[in-house]
C-alpha positions as a Python dict, from the first residue, in 0.01 Angstrom:
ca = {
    (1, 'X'): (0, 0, 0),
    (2, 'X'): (139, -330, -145),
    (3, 'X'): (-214, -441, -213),
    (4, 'X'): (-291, -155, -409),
    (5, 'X'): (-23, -223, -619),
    (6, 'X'): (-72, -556, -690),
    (7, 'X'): (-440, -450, -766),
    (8, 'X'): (-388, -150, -1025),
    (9, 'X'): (-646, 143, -923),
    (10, 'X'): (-745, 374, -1231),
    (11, 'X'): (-697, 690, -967),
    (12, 'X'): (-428, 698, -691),
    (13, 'X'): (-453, 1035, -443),
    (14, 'X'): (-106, 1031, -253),
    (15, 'X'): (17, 1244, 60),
    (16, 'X'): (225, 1541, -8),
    (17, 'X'): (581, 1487, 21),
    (18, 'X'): (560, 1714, 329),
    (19, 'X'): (442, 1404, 491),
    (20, 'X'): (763, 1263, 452),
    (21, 'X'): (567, 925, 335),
    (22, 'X'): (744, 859, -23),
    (23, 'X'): (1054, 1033, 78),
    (24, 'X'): (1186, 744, 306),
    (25, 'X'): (1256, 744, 666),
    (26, 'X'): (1520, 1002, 717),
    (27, 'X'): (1321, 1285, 646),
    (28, 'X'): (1012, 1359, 935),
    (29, 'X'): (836, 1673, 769),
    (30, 'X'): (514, 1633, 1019),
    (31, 'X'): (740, 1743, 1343),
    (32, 'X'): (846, 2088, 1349),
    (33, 'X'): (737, 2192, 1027),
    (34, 'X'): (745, 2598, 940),
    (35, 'X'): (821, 2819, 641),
    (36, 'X'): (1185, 2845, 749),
    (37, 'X'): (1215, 2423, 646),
    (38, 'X'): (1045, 2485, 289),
    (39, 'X'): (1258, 2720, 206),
    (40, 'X'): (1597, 2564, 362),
    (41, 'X'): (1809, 2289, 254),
    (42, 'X'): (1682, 2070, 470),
    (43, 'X'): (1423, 2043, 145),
    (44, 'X'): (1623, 1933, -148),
    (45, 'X'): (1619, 1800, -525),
    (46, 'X'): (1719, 1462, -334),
    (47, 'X'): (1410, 1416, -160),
    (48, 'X'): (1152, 1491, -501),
    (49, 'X'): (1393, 1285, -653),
    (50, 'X'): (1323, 977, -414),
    (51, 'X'): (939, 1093, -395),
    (52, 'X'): (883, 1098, -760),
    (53, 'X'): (1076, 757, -812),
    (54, 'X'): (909, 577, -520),
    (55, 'X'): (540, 676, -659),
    (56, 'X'): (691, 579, -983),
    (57, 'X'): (805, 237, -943),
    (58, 'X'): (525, 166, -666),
    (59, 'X'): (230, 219, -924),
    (60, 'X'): (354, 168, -1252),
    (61, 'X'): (385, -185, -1438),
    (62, 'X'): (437, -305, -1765),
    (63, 'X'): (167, -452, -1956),
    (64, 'X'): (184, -725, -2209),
    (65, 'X'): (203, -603, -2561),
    (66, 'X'): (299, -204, -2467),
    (67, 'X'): (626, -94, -2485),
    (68, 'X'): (597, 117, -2182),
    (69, 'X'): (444, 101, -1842),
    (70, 'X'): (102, 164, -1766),
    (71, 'X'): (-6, 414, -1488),
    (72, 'X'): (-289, 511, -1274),
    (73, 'X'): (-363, 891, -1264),
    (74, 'X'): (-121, 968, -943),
    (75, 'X'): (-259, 1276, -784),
    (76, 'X'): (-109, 1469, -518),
    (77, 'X'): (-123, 1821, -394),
    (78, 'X'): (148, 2057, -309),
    (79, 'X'): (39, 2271, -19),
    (80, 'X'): (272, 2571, -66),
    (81, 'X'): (352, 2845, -386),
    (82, 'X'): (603, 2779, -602),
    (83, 'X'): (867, 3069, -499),
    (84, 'X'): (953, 2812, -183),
    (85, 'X'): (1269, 2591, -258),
    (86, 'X'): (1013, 2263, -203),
    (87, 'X'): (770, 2334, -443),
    (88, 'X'): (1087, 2471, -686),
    (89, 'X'): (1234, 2098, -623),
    (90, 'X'): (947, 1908, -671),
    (91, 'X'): (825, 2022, -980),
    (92, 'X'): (1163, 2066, -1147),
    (93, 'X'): (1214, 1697, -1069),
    (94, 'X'): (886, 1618, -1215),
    (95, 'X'): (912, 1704, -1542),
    (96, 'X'): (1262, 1509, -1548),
    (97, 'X'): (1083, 1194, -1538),
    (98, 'X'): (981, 918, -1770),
    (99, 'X'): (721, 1067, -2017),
    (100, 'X'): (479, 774, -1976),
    (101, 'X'): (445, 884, -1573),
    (102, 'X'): (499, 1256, -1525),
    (103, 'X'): (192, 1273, -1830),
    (104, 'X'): (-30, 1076, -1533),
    (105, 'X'): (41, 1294, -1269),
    (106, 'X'): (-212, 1525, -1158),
    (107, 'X'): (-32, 1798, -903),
    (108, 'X'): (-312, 2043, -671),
    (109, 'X'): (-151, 2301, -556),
    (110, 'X'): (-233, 2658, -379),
    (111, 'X'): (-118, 2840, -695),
    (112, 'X'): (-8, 2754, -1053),
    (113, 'X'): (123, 3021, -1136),
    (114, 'X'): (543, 3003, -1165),
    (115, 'X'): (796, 3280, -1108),
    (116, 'X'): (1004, 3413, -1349),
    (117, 'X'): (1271, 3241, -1279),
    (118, 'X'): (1094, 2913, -1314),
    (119, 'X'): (938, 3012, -1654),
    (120, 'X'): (1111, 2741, -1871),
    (121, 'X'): (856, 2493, -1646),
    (122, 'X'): (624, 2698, -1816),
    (123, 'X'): (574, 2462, -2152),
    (124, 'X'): (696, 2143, -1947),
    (125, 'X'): (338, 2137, -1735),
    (126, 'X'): (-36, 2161, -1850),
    (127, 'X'): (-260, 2382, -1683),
    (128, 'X'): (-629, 2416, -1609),
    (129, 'X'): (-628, 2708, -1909),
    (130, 'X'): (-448, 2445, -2167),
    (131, 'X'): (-651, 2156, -2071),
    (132, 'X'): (-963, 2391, -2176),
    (133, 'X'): (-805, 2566, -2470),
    (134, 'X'): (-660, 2249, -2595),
    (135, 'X'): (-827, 2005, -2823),
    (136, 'X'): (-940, 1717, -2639),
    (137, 'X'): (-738, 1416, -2678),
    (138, 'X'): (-767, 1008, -2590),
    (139, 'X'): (-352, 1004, -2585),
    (140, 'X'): (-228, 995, -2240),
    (141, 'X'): (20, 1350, -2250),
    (142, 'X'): (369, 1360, -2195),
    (143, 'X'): (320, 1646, -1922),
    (144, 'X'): (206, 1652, -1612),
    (145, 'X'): (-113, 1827, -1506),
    (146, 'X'): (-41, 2160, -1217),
    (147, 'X'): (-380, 2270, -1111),
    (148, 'X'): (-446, 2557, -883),
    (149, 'X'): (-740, 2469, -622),
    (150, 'X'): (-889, 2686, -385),
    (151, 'X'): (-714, 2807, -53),
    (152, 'X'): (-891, 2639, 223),
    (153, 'X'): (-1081, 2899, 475),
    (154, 'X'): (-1427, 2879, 576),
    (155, 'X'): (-1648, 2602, 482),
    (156, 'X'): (-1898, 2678, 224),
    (157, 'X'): (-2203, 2820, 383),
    (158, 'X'): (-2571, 2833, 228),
    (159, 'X'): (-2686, 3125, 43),
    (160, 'X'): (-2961, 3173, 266),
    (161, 'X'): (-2711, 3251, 521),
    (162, 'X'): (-2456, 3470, 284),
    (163, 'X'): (-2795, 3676, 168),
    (164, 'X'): (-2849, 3824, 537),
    (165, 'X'): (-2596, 4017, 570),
    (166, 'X'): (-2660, 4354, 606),
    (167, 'X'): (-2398, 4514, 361),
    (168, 'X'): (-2374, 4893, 469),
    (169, 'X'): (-2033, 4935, 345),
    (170, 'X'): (-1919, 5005, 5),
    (171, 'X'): (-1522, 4885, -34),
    (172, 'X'): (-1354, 4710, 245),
    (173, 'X'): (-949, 4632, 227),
    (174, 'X'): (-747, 4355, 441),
    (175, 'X'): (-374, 4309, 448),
    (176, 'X'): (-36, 4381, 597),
    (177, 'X'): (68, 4800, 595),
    (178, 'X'): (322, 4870, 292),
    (179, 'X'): (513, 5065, 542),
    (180, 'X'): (551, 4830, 834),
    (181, 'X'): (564, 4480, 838),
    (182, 'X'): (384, 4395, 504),
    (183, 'X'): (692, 4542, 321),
    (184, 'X'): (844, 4240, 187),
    (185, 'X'): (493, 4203, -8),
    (186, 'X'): (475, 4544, -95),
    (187, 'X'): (770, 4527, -260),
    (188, 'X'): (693, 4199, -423),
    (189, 'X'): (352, 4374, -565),
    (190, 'X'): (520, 4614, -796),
    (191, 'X'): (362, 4929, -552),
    (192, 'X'): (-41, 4861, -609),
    (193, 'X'): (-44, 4773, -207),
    (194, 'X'): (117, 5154, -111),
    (195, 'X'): (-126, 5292, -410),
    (196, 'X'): (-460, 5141, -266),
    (197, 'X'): (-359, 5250, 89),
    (198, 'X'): (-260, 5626, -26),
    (199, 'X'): (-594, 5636, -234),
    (200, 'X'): (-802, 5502, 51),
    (201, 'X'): (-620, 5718, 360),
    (202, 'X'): (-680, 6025, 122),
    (203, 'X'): (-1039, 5997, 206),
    (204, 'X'): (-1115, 6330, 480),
    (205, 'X'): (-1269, 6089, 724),
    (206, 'X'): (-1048, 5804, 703),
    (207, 'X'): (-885, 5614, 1047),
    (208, 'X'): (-712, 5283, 1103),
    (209, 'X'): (-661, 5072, 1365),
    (210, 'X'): (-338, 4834, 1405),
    (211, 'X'): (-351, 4478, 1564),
    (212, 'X'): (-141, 4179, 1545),
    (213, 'X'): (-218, 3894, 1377),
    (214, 'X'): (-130, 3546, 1505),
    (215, 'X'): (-40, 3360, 1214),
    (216, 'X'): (296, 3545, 1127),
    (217, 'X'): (305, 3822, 1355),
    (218, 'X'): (200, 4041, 1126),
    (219, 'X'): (46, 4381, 1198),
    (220, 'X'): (-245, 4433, 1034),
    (221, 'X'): (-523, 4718, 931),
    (222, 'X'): (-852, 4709, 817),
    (223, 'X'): (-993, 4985, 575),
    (224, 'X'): (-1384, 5051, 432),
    (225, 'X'): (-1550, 5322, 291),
    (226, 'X'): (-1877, 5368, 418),
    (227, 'X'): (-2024, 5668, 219),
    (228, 'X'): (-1857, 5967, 340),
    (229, 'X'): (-1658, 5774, 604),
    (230, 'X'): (-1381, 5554, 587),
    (231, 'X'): (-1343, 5394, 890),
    (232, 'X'): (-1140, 5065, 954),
    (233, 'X'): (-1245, 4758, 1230),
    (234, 'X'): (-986, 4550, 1413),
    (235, 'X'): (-856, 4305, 1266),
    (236, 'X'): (-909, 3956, 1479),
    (237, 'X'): (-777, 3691, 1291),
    (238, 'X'): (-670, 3492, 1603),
    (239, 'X'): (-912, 3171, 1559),
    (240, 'X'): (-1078, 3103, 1237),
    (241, 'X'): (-1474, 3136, 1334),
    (242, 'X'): (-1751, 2945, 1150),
    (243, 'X'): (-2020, 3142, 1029),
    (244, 'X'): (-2233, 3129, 1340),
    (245, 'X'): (-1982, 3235, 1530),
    (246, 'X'): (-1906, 3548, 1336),
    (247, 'X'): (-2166, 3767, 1426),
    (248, 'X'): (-2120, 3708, 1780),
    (249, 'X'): (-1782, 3849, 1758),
    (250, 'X'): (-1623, 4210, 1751),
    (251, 'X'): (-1625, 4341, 1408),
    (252, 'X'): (-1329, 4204, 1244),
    (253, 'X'): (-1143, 4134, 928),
    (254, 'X'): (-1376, 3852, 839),
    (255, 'X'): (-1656, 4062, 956),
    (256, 'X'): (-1559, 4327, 720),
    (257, 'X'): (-1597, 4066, 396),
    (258, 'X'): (-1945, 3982, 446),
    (259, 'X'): (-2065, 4325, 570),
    (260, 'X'): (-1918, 4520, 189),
    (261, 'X'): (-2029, 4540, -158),
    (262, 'X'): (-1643, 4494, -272),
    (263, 'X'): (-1336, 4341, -127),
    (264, 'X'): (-993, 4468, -281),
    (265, 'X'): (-775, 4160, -294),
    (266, 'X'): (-412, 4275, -446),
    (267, 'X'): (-126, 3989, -482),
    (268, 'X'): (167, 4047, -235),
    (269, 'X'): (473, 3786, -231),
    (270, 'X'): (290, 3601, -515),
    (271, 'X'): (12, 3657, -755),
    (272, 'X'): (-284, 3514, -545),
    (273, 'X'): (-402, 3561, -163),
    (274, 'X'): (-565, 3353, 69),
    (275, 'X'): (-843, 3660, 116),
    (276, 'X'): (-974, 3644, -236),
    (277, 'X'): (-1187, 3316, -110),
    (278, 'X'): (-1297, 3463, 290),
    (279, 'X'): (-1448, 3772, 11),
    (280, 'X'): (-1610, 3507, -226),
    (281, 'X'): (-1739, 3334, 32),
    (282, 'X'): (-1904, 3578, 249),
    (283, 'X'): (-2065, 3760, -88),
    (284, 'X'): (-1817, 4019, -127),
    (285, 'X'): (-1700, 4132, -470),
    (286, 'X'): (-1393, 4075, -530),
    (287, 'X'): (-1126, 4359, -645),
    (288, 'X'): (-860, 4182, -864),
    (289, 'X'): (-510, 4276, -997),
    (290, 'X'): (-327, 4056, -1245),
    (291, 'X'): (40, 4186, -1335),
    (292, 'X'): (263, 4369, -1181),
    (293, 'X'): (446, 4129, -954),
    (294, 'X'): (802, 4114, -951),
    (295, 'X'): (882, 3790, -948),
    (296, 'X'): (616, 3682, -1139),
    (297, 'X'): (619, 4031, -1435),
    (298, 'X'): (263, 4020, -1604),
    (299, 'X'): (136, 3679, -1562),
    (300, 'X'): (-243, 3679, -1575),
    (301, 'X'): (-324, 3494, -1226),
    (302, 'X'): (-449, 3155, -1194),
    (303, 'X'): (-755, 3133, -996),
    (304, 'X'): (-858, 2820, -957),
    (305, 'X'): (-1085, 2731, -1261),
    (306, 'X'): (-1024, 3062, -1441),
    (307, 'X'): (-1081, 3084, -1811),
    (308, 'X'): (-1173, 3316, -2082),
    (309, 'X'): (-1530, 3249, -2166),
    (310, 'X'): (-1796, 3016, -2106),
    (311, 'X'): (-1589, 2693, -2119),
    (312, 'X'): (-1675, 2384, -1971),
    (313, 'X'): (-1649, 2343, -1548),
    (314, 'X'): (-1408, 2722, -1571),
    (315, 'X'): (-1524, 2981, -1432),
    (316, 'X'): (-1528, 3323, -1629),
    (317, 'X'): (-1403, 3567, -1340),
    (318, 'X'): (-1498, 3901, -1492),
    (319, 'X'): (-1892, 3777, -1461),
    (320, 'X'): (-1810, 3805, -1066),
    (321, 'X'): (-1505, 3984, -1029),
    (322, 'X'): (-1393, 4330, -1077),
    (323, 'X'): (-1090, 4249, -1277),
    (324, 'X'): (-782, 4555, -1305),
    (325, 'X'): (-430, 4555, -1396),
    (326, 'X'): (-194, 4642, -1116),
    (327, 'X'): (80, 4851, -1284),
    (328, 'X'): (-197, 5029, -1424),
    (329, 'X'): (-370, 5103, -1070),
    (330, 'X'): (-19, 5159, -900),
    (331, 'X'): (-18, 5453, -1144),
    (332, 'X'): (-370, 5588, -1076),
    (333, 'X'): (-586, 5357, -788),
    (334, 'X'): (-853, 5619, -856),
    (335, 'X'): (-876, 5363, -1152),
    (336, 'X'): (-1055, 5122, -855),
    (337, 'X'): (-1356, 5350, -809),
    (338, 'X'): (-1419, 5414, -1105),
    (339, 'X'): (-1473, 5040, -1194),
    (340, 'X'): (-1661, 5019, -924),
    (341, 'X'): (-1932, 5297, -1001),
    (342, 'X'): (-1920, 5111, -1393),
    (343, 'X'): (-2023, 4815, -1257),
    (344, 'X'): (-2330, 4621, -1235),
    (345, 'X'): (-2348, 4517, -856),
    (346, 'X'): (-2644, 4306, -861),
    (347, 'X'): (-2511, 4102, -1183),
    (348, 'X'): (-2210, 4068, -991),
    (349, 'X'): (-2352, 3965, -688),
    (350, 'X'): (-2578, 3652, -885),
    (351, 'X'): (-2240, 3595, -1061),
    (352, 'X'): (-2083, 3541, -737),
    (353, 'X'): (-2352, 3323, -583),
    (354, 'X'): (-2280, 3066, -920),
    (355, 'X'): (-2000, 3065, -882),
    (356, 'X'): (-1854, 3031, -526),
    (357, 'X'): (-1994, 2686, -526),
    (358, 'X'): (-1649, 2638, -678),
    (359, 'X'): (-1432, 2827, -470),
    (360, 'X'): (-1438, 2655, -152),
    (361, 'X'): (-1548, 2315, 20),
    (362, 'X'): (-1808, 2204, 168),
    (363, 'X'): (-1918, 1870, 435),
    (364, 'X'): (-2194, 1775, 232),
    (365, 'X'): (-2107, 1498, 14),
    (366, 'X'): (-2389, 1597, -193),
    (367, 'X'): (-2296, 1943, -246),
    (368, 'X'): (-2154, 2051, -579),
    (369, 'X'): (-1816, 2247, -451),
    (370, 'X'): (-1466, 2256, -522),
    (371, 'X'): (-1352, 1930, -513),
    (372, 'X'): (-1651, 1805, -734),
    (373, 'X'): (-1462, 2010, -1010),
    (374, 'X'): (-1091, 1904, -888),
    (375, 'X'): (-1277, 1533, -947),
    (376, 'X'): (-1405, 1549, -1302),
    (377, 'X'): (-1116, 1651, -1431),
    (378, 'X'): (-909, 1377, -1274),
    (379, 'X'): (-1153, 1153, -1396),
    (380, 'X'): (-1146, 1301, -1742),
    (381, 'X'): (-778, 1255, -1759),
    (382, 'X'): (-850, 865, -1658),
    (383, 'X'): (-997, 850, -1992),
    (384, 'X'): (-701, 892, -2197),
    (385, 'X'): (-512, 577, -2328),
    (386, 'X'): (-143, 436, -2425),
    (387, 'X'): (-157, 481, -2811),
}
């Protein structure tokens, strides 16, 4: 608003430009909005262009004595991966600005990672990994800051609740089949999606069940191992239930997560997936690959807050996380198992309950969750000065 620029904040949150807000009155991205749009070109460099400048020259304003404007931390999030032309435009447009603004801005999006084909963005942004590696600095930075935060799903529910589930099934797997209408991800995934399902159909007593899923029309099959069974559940994905709700419904795919001791959660189109957090959140293990992609070659994947050690608010994935490479399980997914009988389950399982705090959201304004982290280190980056 004009009186927030006339009364400098230290932190401004902005609407994506999906809300058409900073893009100017031609474009209306709330009405009829789909997957087609983002990646159409009805979404162009023109409108990040006009998004960028608008936020730009709205918030930033010289300052007696510096030689260049001063800015608030401008954060904003970016609600879709990178491999769609709107998140290609907007950060390519980004980095193109003045030095002394694209260094305040502070971009959330669904994934961090960027394709191969966008890897020279790759040392024009800082990520949650650099801002942890790096040596801390009071200098504002010349790059702008593209965090990964956690896919929205269930609200985060209280271990009490997560600790009563009766978990009678050893390995449970969720996603579209490799040979119907999940092939565009299977062939995305480098061939770990058509591995896992060989490996787990192999089983003697295996059977599946198809259903359709409404968000995409995508046919869908649900796999677990129970013991000497392997038996799959359908798959009702058709309203998102809360957690009361979920035991009064048919076993389903969400059913599945909090009912198993491990979730396999393999990339498809991109290196992350939106069923990583309905595992973490309902106590199941989570099965991770990181490589393999082919758009993305042998990226290690950016969860949200993932680092290599003990360091700071990240979040060290291996002490709740079965972590594998996929070209190495596309080979030989026996390779699964046999992490899984190496592991320490019940280590696993406390890791999990630390650490899921993290991965999701929560109502409670009190409660330490996602956005508490997504907070700090937007306030952290309020800290840094012109030199």
């Amino acid at each position: 608003s004009d009186e927030l620029a006339d009364h400098p904040a230290d932190i401004v949150v902005v609407p994506s430009a999906l809300a058409g807000v900073w893009v100017g009155p031609s474009k209306n991205y709330d009405e009829g909005m789909n997957w087609d749009i983002l990646n159409s070109n009805s979404v162009n460099a023109t409108d990040a262009i006009a998004y960028w400048d608008r936020l730009r020259t709205k918030f930033c304003h010289g300052i007696d004595g510096a030689s260049e404007p001063s800015c608030p931390v401008i954060v904003t999030h970016l609600p879709v991966v990178v491999d769609t032309n709107f998140a290609k435009y907007m950060l390519q447009k980004l980095v193109r600005q003045p030095k002394y603004f694209k260094g305040r801005v502070v971009v959330a999006g669904i994934e961090s990672n960027l394709p191969i084909k966008l890897s020279k963005l790759q040392s024009k942004v800082r990520t949650f990994s650099s801002i942890i590696r790096d040596t801390p600095t009071k200098i504002i930075p010349t790059k702008p800051l593209f965090l990964t935060v956690p896919y929205p799903t269930f609200e985060l529910p209280e271990p009490i609740i997560i600790d009563g589930f009766h978990r009678d099934k050893l390995l449970s797997s969720y996603w579209a089949p490799s040979a119907g209408s999940g092939q565009a991800k299977e062939n995305m995934s480098g061939g770990v999606r058509s591995a896992l399902e060989k490996f787990l159909y192999s089983h003697p007593n295996h059977s599946r069940r198809d259903v359709e899923r409404s968000a995409g029309k995508l046919n869908q099959h649900a796999i677990y191992v129970k013991g000497n069974d392997c038996i799959t559940f359908p798959s009702t994905t058709r309203h998102m239930y809360g957690i009361n709700e979920i035991n009064k419904k048919s076993p389903g795919s969400h059913l599945l997560a909090p009912t198993s001791r491990f979730c396999l959660e393999p990339g498809g189109d991109t290196p992350t997936r939106s069923h990583f957090y309905v595992a973490a959140i309902f106590g199941c293990i989570p099965v991770i690959f990181d490589g393999g992609n082919k758009n993305y070659g042998q990226q290690v994947t950016q969860w949200p807050w993932r680092t290599e050690g003990d360091q700071g608010v990240g979040l060290k994935y291996e002490d709740f996380s079965i972590i594998l490479n996929a070209d190495d399980v596309a080979r030989d997914p026996s390779l699964v198992m046999q992490s899984i009988e190496k592991s320490d389950y019940d280590t696993l399982r406390i890791g999990l309950a630390k650490a899921v705090r993290s991965l999701a959201y929560s109502n409670n304004g009190q409660t330490h969750d996602a956005f508490t982290i997504l907070e700090k280190i937007v306030c952290a980056e309020t800290k840094m000065k012109l030199v």
